[in-house]
C-alpha positions as CSV (number, residue, x, y, z in Angstrom):
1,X,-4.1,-1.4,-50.5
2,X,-0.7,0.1,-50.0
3,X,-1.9,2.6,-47.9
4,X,-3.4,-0.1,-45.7
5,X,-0.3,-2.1,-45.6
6,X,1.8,0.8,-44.7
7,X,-0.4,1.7,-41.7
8,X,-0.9,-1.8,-40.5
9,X,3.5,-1.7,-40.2
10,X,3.6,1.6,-39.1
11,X,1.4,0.4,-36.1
12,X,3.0,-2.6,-35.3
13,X,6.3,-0.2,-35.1
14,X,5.3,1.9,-32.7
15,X,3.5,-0.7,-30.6
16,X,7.2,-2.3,-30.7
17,X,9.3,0.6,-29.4
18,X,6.5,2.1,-27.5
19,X,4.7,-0.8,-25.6
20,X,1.6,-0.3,-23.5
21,X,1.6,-1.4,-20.3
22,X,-2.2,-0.9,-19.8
23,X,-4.1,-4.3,-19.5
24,X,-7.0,-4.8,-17.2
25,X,-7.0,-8.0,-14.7
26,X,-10.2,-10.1,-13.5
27,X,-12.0,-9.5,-10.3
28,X,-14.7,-11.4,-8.6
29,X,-15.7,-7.7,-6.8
30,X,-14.9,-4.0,-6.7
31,X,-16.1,-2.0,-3.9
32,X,-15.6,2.1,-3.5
33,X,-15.2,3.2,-0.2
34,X,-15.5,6.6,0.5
35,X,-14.0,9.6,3.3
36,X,-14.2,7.7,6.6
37,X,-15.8,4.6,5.7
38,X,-12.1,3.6,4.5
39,X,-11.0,3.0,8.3
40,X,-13.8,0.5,9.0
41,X,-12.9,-1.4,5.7
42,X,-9.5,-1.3,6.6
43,X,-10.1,-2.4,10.3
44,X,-11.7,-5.2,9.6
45,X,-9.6,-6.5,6.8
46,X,-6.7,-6.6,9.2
47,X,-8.7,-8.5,11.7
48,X,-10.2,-11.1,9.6
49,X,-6.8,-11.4,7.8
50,X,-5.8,-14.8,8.0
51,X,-2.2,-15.2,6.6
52,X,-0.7,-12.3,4.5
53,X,-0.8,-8.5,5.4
54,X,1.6,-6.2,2.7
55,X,0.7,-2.8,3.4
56,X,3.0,0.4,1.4
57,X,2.0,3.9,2.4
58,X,3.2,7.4,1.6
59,X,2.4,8.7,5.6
60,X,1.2,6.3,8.5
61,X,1.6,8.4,12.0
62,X,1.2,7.4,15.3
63,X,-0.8,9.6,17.5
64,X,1.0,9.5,21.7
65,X,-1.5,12.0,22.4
66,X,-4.5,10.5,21.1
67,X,-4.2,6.3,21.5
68,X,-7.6,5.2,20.4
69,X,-7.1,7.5,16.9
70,X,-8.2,5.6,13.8
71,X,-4.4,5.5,12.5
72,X,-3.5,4.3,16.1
73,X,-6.1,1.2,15.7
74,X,-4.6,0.2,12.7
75,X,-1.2,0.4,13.3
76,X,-1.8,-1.7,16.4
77,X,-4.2,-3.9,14.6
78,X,-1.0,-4.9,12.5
79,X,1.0,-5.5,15.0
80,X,-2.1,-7.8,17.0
81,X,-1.8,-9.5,13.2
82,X,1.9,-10.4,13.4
83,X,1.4,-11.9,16.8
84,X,-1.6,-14.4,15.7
85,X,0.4,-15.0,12.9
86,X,-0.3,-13.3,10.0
87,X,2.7,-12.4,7.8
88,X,2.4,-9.0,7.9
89,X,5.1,-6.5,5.7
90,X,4.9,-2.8,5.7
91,X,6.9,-0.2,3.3
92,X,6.7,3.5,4.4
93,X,8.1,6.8,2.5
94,X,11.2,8.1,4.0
95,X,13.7,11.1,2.5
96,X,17.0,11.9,3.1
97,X,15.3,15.4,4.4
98,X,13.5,14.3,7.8
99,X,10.1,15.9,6.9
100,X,6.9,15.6,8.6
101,X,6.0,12.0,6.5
102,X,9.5,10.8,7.5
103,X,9.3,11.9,10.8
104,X,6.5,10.2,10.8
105,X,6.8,7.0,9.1
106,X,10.0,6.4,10.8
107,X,8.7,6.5,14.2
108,X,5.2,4.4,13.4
109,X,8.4,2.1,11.7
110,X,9.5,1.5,15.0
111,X,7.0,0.5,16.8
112,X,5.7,-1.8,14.3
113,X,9.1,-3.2,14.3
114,X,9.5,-3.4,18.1
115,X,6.2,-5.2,17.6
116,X,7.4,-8.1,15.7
117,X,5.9,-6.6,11.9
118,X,8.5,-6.7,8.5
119,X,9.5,-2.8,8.1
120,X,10.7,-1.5,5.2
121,X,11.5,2.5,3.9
122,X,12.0,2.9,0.3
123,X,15.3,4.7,-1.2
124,X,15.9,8.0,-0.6
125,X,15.8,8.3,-4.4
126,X,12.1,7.4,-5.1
127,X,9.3,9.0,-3.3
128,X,6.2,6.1,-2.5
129,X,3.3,7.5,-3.1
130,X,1.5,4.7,-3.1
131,X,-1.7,3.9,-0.5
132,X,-2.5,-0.1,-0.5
133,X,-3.0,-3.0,1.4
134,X,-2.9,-6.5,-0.3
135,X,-5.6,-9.1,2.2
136,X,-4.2,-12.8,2.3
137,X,-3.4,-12.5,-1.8
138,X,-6.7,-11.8,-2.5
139,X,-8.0,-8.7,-1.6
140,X,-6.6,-5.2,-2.1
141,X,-7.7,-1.9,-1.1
142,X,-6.1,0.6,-2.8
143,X,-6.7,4.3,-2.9
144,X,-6.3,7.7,-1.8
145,X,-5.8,7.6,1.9
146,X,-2.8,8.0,4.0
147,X,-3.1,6.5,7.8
148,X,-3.2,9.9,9.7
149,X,-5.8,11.3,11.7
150,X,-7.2,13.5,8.8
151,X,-7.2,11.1,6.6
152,X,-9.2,9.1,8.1
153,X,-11.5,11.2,9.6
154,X,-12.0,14.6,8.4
155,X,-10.8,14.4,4.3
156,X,-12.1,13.9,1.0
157,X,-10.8,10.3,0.2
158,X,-11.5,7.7,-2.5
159,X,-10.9,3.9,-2.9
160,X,-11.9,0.6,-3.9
161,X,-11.7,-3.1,-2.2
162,X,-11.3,-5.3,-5.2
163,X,-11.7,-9.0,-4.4
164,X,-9.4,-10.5,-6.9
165,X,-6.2,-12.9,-6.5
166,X,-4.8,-11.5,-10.1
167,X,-4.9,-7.8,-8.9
168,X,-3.7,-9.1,-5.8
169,X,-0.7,-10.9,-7.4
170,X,0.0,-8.0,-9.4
171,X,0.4,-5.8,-6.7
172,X,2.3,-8.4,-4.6
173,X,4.8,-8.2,-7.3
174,X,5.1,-3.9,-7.2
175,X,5.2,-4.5,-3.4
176,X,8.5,-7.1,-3.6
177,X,10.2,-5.0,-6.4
178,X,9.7,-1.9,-4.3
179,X,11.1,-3.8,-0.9
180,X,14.1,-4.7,-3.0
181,X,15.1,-1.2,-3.2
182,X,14.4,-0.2,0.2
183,X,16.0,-0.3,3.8
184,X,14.8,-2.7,6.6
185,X,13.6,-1.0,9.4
186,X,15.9,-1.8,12.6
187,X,14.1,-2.6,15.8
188,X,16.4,0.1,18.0
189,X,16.5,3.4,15.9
């Protein structure tokens, strides 16, 4: 009986100075979406969105050369979002370095900007890795893909479209907490 005892307060003292933060939420649907199916899923989510659009996203590039690529459609598909009025907030990767993904991300920043959507680059200090898009606080697909041309056309990708307004607050919250450490995007770079 002692042993037992011992173990059950040994347990509760490591749950105490070592909390999980693993819990699982509800969701009414969770759908994976695959390589270059992700694009059409994403397409359409922005067009049907109806009053919320949070995207955060290690590398979205805009493509001069190439206007009607996949990254191009979305990126513009935002900004058509904005102007019917749909909230629509974006955070994008930037270091202090000026690589390719901040090269990158900081021009697609400014044209979303000069096209009316919320722009925001995360401290120099964290890298976002993150790849998600949160649908009118209940839908969220979240996975593997950045918005470049390979990405969305030519590579391996995974991700899912889970239909749930808990995920979705969840990930609301990580999108705010991130934005509160970044940098609003300036219309005129």
């Amino acid at each position: 009986m002692r042993k037992i005892i011992l173990s059950v307060f040994f347990l509760i003292l490591l749950s105490t100075f070592h909390p999980s933060f693993s819990y699982s939420l509800p969701a009414e649907d969770v759908q994976l979406i695959t390589d270059a199916q992700y694009f059409q899923v994403a397409k359409k989510l922005i067009q049907e969105a109806k009053q919320s659009i949070q995207v955060i996203m290690f590398e979205m590039r805009y493509y001069d050369e190439h206007p009607n690529s996949p990254s191009n459609l979305l990126i513009r598909g935002l900004i058509e979002a904005k102007k019917r009025g749909v909230k629509t907030e974006i955070i994008l990767e930037v270091k202090e370095d000026e690589d390719r993904a901040t090269q990158s991300n900081r021009r697609t920043g400014k044209i979303l900007s000069e096209g009316g959507v919320e722009v925001t680059y995360d401290p120099f200090f964290k890298t976002t890795h993150a790849k998600c898009m949160v649908i009118d606080r209940r839908l969220t697909l979240l996975g593997s893909a950045n918005w470049t041309y390979h990405a969305l056309t030519a590579n391996n990708e995974t991700s899912v479209l889970i239909r749930s307004k808990e995920v979705a607050k969840e990930l609301i919250d990580y999108f705010n907490k991130v934005k509160a450490t970044g940098t609003k995007s300036q219309k005129r770079e």
